[in-house]
C-alpha positions in Angstrom: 19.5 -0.3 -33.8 22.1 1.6 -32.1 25.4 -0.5 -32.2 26.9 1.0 -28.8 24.1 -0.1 -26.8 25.2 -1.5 -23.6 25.5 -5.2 -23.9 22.7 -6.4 -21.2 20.4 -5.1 -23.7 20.7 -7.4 -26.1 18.5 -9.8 -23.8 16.3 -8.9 -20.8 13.9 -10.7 -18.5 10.7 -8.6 -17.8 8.7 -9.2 -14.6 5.2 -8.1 -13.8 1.8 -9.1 -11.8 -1.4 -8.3 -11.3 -2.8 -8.8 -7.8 -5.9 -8.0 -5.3 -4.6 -5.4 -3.7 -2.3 -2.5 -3.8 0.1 -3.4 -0.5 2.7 -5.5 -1.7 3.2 -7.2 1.5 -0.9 -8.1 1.8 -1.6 -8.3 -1.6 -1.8 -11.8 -3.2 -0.8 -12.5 -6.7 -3.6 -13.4 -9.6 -1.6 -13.1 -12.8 2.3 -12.8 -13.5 4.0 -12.6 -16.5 8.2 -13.1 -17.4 9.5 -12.8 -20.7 12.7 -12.8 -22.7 13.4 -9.9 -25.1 15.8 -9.3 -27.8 17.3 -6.4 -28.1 15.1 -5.2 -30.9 12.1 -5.6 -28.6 10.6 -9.1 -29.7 9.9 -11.8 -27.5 12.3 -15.0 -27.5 10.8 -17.1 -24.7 7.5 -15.7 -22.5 5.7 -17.5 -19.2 2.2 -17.1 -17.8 0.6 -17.9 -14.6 -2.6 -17.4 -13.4 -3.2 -18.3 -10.0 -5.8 -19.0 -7.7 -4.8 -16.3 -4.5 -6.8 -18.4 -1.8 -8.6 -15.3 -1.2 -11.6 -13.3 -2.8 -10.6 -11.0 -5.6 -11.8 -7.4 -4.6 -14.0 -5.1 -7.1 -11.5 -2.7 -7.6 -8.8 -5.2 -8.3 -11.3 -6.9 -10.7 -12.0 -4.0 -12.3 -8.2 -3.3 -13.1 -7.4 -6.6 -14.9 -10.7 -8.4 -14.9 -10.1 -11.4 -13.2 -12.6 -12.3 -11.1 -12.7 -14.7 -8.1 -15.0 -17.5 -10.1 -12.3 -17.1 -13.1 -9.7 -17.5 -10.9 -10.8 -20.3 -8.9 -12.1 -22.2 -12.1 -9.3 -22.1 -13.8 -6.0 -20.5 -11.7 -3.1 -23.2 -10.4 -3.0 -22.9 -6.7 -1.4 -20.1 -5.0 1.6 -22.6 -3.6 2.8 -24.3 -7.2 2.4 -20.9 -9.3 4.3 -18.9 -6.5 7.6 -21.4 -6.6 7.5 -21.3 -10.4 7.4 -17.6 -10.5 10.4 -17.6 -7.9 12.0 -20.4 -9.7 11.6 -18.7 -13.1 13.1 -15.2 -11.4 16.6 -17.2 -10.2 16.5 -19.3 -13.5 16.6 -15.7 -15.8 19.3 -14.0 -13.2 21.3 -17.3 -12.9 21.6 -17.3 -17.0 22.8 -13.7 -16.7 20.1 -12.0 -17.7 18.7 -9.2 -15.2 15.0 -8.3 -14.5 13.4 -5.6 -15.5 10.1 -4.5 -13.8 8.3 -1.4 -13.8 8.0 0.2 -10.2 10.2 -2.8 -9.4 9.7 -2.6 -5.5 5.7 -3.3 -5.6 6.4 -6.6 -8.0 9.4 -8.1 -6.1 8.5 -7.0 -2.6 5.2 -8.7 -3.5 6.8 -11.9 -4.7 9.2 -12.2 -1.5 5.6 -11.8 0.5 3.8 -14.7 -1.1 6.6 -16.9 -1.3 7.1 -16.6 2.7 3.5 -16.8 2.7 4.0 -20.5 1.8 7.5 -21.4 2.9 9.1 -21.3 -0.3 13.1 -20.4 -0.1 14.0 -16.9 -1.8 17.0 -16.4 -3.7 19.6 -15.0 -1.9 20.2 -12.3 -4.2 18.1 -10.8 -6.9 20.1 -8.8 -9.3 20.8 -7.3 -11.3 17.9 -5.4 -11.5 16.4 -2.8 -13.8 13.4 -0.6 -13.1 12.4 2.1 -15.9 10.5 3.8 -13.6 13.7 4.6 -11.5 15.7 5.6 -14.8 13.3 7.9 -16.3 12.7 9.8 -12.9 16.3 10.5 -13.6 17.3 11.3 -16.8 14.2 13.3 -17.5 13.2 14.2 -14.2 12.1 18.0 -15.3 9.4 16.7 -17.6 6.0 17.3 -16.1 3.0 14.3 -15.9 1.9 11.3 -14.9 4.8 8.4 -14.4 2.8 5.3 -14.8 3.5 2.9 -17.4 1.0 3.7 -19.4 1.7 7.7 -19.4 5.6 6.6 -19.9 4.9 4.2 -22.7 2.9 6.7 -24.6 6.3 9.4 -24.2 8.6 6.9 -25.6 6.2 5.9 -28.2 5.6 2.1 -27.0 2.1 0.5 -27.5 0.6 -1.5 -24.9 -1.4 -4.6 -25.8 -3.5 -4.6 -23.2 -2.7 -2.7 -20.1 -3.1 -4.4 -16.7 -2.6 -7.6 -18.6 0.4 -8.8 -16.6 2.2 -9.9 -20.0 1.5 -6.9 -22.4 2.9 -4.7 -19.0 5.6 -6.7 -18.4 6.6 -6.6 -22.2 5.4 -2.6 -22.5 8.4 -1.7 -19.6 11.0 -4.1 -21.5 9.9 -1.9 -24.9 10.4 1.3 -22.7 13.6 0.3 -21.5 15.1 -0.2 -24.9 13.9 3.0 -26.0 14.9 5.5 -22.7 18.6 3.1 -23.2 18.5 4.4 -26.7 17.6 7.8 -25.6 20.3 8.3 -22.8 22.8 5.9 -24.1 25.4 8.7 -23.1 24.9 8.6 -19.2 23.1 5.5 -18.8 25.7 2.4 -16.9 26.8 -0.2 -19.7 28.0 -2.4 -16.3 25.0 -4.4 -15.2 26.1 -4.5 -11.2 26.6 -0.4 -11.7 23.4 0.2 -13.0 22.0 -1.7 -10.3 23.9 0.3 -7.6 23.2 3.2 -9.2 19.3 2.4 -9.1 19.6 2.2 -5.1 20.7 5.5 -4.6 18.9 7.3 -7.1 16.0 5.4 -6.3 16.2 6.4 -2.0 17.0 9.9 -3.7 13.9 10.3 -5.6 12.2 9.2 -2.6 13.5 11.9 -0.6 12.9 14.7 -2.8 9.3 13.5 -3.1 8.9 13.3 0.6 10.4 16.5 1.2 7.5 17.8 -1.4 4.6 16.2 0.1 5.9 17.1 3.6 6.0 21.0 2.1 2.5 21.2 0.5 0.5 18.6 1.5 1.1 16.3 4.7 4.0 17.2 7.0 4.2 14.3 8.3 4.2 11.9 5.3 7.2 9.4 4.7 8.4 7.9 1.4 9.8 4.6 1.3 12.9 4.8 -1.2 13.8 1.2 -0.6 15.0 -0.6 -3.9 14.7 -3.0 -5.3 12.7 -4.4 -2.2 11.0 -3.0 0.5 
């Protein structure tokens, strides 16, 4: 490995869920995933969760990750108890200095800050530093033409996914993809943690922009982007 990698590489937390929906302030949470990565990609401490939402598991969700209502209910935690670990385990990673990475960061966190004032539990009053590969490929490669999902991005930076929509492999995938974009743009990329994550915010609300300008221009005049990071 590169020896001038930024420091924070040397151990991240990666966050990711899998859910019934695709609106992060409706959708409920089925499966999450946070794990600890070395720097050379391999997992020193991982946490699972699979939850029963309270709510029936739509076909198209099931169909994505292939949990189905019956699994869910049959053998998921209730919504409440897996929520406040998941919150719990989010402050525990940030409190040891370790920042979050998650993929498309706003849909995973907005979502978690949902549910958790779905059931009264206390949200930490901070959560950063933050780091979102989504965000930092958009910029430092922002000419190259395709798909941006995780799976499309993984593939560029030659990072194999286990099993996609399995909150885990995902969460694990985007940690892998971090190390190797970091490797990549090493030059430009923030070694300071709370830099990176202020960077994120405006580059993030610029991305937005630009794409709403596009959309507005070819497709929908009226269409609005919501650049908020790393919640919405």
């Amino acid at each position: 490995m590169t020896t001038h990698l930024p420091l924070w590489t040397e151990r991240i937390a990666v966050f990711d869920t899998e859910t019934t929906g695709v609106d992060p302030r409706e959708a409920r949470i089925v499966t999450a995933a946070i794990a600890l990565l070395n720097r050379d990609g391999e997992i020193a401490e991982r946490y699972d969760w699979l939850l029963d939402p309270g709510v029936e598991i739509p076909l198209p969700a099931v169909q994505v990750h292939g949990i189905s209502t019956d699994v869910a209910r049959a053998s998921g935690i209730h919504a409440e108890v897996g929520i406040a670990q998941i919150v719990e385990q989010v402050a525990e990673m940030l409190a040891r200095g370790f920042p979050i990475v998650a993929y498309n960061a706003p849909f995973d966190l907005t979502l978690l800050r949902a549910e958790a004032a779905r059931y009264g539990i206390a949200w930490p009053e901070t959560v950063a530093p933050v780091i979102d590969p989504l965000v930092l490929d958009k910029q430092f490669d922002r000419f190259r033409r395709g798909k941006r999902t995780l799976a499309a991005v993984a593939a560029h930076y030659g990072v194999e996914i286990g099993q996609a929509h399995d909150a885990g492999d995902d969460a694990i995938a985007a940690g892998r993809v971090l190390h190797r974009l970091t490797e990549k743009f090493v030059d430009v990329i923030p070694a300071d943690l709370d830099d990176l994550h202020r960077s994120q915010v405006q580059w993030a609300r610029d991305q937005a922009e630009n794409f709403q300008a596009y959309m507005r221009r070819s497709k929908n005049p009226s269409f609005v982007a919501d650049g908020g990071w790393p919640l919405r």
